[in-house]
N, CA, C and O of each residue as an XYZ file, in Angstrom:
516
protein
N     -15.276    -46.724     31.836
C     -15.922    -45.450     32.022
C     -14.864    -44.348     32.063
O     -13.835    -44.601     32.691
N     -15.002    -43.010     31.401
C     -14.246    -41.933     31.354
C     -14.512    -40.921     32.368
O     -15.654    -40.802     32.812
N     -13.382    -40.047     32.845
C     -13.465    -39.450     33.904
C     -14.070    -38.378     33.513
O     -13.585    -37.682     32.621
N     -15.053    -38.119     34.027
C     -15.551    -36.359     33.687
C     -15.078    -35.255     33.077
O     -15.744    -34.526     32.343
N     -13.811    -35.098     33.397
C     -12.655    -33.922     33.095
C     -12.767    -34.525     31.537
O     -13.086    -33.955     30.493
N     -12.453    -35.638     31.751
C     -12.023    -35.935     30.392
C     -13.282    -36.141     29.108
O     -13.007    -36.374     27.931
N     -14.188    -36.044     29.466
C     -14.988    -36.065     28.501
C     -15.510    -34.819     28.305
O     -15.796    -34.526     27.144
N     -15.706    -33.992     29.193
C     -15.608    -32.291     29.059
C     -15.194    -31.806     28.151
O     -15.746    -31.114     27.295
N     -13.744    -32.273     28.312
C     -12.584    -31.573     27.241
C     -12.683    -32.109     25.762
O     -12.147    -31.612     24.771
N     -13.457    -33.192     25.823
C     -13.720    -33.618     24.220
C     -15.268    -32.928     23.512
O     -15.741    -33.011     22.378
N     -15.587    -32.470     24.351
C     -16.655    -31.797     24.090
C     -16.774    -30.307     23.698
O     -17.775    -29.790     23.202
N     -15.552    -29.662     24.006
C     -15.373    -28.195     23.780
C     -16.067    -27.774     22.559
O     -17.068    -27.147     22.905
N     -15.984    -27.837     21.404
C     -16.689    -27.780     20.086
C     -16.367    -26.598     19.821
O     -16.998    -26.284     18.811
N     -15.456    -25.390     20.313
C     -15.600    -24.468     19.764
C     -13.813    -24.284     19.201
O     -12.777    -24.748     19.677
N     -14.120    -23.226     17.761
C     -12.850    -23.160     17.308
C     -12.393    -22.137     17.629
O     -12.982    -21.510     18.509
N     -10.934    -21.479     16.918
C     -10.154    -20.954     17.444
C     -10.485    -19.517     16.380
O      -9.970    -18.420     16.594
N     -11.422    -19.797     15.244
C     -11.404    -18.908     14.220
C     -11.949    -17.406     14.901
O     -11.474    -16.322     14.563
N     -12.977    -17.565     15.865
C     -13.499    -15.849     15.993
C     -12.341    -15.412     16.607
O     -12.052    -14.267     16.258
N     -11.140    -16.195     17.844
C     -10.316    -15.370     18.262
C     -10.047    -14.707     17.145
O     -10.449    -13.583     16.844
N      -9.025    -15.769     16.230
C      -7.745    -15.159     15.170
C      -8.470    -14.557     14.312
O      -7.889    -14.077     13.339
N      -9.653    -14.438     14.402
C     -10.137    -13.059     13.294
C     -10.159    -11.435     14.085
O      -9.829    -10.341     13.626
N     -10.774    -11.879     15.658
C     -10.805    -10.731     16.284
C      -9.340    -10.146     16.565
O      -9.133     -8.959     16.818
N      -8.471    -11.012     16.498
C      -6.726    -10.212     16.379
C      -5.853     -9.508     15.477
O      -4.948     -8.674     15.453
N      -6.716    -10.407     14.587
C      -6.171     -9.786     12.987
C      -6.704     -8.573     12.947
O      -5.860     -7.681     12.861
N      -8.031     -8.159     12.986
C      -8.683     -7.050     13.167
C      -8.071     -6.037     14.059
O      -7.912     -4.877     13.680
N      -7.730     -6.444     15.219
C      -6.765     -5.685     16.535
C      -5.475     -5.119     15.364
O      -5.104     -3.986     15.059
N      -5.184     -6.028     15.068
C      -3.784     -5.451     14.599
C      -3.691     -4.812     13.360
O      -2.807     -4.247     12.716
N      -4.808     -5.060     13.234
C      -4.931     -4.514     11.277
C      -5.288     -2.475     11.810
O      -4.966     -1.378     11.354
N      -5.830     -2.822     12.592
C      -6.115     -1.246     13.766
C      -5.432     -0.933     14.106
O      -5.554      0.288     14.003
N      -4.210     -1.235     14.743
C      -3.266     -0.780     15.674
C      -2.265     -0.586     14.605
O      -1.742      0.527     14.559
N      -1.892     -1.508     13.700
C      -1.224     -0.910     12.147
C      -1.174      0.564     11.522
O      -0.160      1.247     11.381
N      -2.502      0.911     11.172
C      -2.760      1.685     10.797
C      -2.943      3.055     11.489
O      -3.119      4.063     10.804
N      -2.896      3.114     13.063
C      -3.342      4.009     14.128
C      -1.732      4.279     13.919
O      -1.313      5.413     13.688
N      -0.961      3.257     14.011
C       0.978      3.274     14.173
C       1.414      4.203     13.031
O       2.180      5.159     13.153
N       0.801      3.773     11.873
C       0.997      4.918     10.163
C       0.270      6.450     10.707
O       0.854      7.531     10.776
N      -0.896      6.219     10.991
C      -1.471      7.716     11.131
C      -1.273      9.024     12.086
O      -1.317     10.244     11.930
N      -1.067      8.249     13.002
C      -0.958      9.235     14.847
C       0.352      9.628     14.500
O       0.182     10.816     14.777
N       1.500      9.584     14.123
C       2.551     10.503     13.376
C       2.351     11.771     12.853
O       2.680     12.915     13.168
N       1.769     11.286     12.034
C       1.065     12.358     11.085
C       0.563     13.703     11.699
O       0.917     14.867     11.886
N      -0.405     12.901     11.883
C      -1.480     13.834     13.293
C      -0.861     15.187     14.023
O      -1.055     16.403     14.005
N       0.179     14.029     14.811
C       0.904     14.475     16.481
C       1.703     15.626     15.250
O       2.085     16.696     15.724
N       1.917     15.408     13.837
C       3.201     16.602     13.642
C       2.452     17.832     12.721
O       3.094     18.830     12.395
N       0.921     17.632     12.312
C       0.235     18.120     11.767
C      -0.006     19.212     13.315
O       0.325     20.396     13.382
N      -0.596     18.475     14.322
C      -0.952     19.029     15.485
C       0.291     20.461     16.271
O       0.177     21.510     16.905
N       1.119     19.809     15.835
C       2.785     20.886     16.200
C       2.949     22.164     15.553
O       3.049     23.312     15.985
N       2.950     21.467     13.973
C       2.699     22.810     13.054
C       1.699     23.851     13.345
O       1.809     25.043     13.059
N       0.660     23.252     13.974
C      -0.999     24.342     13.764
C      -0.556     24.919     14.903
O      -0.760     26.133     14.917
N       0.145     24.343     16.167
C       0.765     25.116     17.321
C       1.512     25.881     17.211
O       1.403     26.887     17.913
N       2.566     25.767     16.324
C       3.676     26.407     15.872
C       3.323     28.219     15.189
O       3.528     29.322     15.695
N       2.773     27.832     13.966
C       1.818     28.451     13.065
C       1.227     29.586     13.955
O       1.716     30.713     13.888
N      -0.121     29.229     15.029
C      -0.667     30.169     15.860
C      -0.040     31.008     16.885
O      -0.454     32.072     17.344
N       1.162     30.273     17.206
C       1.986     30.889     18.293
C       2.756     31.881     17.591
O       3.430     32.622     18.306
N       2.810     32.084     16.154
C       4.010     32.775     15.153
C       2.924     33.465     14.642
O       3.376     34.272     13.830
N       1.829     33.545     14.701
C       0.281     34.177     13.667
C       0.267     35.409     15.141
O       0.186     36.629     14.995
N       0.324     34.993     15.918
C       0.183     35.757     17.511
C       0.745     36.993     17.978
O       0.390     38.126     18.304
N       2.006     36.128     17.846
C       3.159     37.404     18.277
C       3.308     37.796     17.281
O       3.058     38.974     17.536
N       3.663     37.778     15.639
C       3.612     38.592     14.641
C       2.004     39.713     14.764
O       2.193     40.831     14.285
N       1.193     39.577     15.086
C       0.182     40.757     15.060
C       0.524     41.387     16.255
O       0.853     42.571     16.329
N       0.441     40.529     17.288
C       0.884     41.729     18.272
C       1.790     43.041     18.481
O       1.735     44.162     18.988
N       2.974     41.886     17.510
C       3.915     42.816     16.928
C       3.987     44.102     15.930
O       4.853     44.976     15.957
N       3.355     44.053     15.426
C       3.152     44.609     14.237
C       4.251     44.409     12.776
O       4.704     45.259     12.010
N       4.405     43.009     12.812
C       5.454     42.205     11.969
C       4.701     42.803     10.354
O       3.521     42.938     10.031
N       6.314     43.124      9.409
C       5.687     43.151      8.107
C       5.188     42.094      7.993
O       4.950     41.540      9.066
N       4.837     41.399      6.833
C       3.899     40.722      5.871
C       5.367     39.804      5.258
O       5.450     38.579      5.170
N       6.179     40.580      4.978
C       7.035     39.902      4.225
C       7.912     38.878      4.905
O       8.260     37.797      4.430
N       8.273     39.468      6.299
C       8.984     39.414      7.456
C       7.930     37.927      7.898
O       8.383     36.802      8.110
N       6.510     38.310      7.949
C       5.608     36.993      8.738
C       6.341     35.646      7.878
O       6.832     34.568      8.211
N       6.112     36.361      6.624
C       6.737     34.967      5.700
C       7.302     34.233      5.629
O       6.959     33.060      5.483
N       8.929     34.884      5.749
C       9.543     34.208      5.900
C      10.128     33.447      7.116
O      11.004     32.584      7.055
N       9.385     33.991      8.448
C       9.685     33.230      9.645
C       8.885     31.700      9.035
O       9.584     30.708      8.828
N       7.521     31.676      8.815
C       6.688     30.734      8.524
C       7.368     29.906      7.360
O       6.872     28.815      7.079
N       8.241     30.264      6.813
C       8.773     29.511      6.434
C       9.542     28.895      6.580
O       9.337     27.748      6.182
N      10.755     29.139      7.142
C      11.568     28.803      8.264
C      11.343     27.756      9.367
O      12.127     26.955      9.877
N      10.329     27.945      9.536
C       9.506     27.680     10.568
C       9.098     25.994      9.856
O       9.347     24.882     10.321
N       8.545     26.302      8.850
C       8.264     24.651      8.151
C       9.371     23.687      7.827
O       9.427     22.487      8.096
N      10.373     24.559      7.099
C      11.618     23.987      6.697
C      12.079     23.075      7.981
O      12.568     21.956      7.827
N      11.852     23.723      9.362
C      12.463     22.763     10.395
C      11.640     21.324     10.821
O      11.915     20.570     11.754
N      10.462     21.192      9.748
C      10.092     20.116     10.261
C      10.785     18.983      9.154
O      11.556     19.436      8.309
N      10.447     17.267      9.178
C      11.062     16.749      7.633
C      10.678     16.511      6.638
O       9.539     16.050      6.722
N      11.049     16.580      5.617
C      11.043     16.360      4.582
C       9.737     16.334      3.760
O       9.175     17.169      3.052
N       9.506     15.251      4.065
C       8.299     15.148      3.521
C       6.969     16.070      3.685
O       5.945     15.878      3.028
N       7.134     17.134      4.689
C       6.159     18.113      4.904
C       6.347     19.480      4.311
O       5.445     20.273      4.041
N       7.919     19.686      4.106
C       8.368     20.905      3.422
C       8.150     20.740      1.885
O       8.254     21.733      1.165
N       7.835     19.451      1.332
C       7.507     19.778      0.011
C       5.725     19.554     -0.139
O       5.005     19.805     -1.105
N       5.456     19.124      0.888
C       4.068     19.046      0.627
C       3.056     20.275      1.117
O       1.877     20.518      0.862
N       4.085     20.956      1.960
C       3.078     22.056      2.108
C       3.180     23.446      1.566
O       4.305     23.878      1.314
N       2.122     24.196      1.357
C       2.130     25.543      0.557
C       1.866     26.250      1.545
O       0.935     25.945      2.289
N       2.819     27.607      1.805
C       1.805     28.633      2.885
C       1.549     29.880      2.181
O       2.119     30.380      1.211
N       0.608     30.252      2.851
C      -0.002     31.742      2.411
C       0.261     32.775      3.458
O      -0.084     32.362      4.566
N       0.729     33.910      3.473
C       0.246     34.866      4.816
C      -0.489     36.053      4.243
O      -0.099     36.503      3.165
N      -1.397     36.537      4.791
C      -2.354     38.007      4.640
C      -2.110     38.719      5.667
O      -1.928     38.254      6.792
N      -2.081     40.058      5.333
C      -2.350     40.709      6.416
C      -2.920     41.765      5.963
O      -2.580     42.311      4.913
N      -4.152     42.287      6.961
C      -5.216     43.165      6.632
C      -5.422     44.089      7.911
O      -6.018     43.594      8.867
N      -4.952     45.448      7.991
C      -4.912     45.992      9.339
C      -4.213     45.353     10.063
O      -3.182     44.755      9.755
N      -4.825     45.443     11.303
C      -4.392     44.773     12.708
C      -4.436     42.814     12.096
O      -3.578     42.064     12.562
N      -5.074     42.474     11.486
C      -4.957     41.035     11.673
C      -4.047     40.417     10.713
O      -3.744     41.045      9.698
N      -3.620     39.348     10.912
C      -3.029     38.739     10.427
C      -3.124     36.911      9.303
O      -1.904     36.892      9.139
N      -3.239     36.599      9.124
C      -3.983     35.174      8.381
C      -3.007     34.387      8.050
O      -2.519     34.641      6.949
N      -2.454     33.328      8.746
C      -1.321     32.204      7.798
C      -2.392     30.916      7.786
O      -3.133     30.426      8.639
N      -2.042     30.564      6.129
C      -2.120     29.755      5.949
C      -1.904     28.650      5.231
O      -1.901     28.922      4.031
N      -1.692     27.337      5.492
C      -0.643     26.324      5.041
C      -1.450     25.280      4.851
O      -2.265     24.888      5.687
N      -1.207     24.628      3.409
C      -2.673     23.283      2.877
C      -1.279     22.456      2.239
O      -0.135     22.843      2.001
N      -1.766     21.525      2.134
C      -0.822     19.944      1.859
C      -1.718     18.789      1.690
O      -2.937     18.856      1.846
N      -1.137     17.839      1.400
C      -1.351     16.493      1.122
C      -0.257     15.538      1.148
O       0.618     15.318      0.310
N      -0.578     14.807      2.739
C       0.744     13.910      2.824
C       0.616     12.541      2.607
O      -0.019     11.817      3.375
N       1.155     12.163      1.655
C       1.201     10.447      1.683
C       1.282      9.449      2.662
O       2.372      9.197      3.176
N       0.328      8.887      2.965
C       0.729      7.730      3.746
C       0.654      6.417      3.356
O      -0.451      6.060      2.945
N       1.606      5.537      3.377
C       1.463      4.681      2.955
C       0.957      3.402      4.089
O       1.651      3.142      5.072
N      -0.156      2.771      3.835
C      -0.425      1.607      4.835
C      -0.744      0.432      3.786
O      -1.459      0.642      2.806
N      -0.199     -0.744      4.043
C      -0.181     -1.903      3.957
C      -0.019     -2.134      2.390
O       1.058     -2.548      1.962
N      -1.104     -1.865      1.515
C      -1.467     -1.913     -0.078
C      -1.791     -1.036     -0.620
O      -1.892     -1.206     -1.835
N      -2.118      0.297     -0.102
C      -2.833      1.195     -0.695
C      -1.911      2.750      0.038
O      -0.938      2.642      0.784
N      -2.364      3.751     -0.293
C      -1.976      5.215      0.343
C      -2.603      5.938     -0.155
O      -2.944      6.287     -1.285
N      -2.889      6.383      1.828
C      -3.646      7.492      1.702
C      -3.498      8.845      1.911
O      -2.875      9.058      2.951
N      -3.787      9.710      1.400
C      -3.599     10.808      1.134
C      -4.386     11.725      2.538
O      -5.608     11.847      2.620
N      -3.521     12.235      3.439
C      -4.013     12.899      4.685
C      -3.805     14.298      3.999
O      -2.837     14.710      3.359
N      -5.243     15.035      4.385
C      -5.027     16.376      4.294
C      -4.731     17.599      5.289
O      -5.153     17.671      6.443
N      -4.127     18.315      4.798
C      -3.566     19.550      6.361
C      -4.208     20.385      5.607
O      -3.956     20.595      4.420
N      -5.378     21.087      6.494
C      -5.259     22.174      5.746
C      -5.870     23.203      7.321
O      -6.940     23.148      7.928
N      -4.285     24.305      7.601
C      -4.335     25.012      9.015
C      -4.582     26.596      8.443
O      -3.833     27.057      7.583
N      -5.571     27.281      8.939
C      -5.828     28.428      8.912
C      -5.829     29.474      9.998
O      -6.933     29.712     10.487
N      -4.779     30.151     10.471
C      -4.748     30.608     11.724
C      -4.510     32.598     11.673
O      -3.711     33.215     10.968
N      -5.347     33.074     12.513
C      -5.836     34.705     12.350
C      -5.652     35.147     13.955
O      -6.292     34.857     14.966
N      -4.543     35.935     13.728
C      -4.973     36.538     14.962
C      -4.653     38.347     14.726
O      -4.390     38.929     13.674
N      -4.769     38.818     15.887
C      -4.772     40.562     15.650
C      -3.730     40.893     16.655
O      -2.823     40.357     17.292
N      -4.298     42.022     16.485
C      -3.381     42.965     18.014
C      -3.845     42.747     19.552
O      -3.196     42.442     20.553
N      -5.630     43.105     19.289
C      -6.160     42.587     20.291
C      -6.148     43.652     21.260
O      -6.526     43.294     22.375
N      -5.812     44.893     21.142
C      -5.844     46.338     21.460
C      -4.223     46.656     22.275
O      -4.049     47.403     23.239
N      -3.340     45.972     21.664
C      -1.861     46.198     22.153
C      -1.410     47.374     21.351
O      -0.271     47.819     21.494
């Protein structure tokens, strides 16, 4: 006669496949979150950057030409791969001001790349300064 424990354990019947699919999946996620949230976090900097420079240029009463080339400047300091992918525009109409900067950055994940789009539009004025 077999001890309980031990016939328990021959009885398990279940395999190991839903884990190692549900991990592969984990990581096939966490892969791709690792390629993208870069992106994001420096897409997210620029649009900070951008509004904080869209701001004090109206407040200021910054030329047009002058907005420009800070905003450009301004991109050049990020790398590489964003200074050729992005185009900026600046307007200025009265009191307000308009920068704006559109791109398409490559990302590459696993077999394929995808193409993330930026596209930051930021307006501000004087605001009665």
């Amino acid at each position: 006669m077999q001890k309980p424990v031990l016939r328990r354990h021959l009885e398990r019947g279940e395999g190991n496949a839903k884990f190692i699919m549900t991990m592969a999946v984990i990581a096939l996620a966490g892969y791709i979150a690792y390629c993208i949230v870069p992106v994001y976090m420096q897409e997210e900097q620029i649009r900070h950057d951008l509004k904080e420079l869209a701001r004090i240029s109206a407040i200021n009463g910054t030329d047009q030409k002058k907005v420009e080339r800070d905003v450009q400047s301004k991109v050049k300091s990020y790398p590489a791969q964003y200074v050729e992918a992005l185009k900026v525009a600046v307007a200025r109409k009265g009191d307000n001001i308009t920068v704006d900067c559109n791109g398409t950055i490559p990302i590459k994940v696993l077999f394929f790349t995808y193409n993330y789009n930026i596209s930051i539009s930021e307006t501000a004025n004087r605001g009665g300064y």
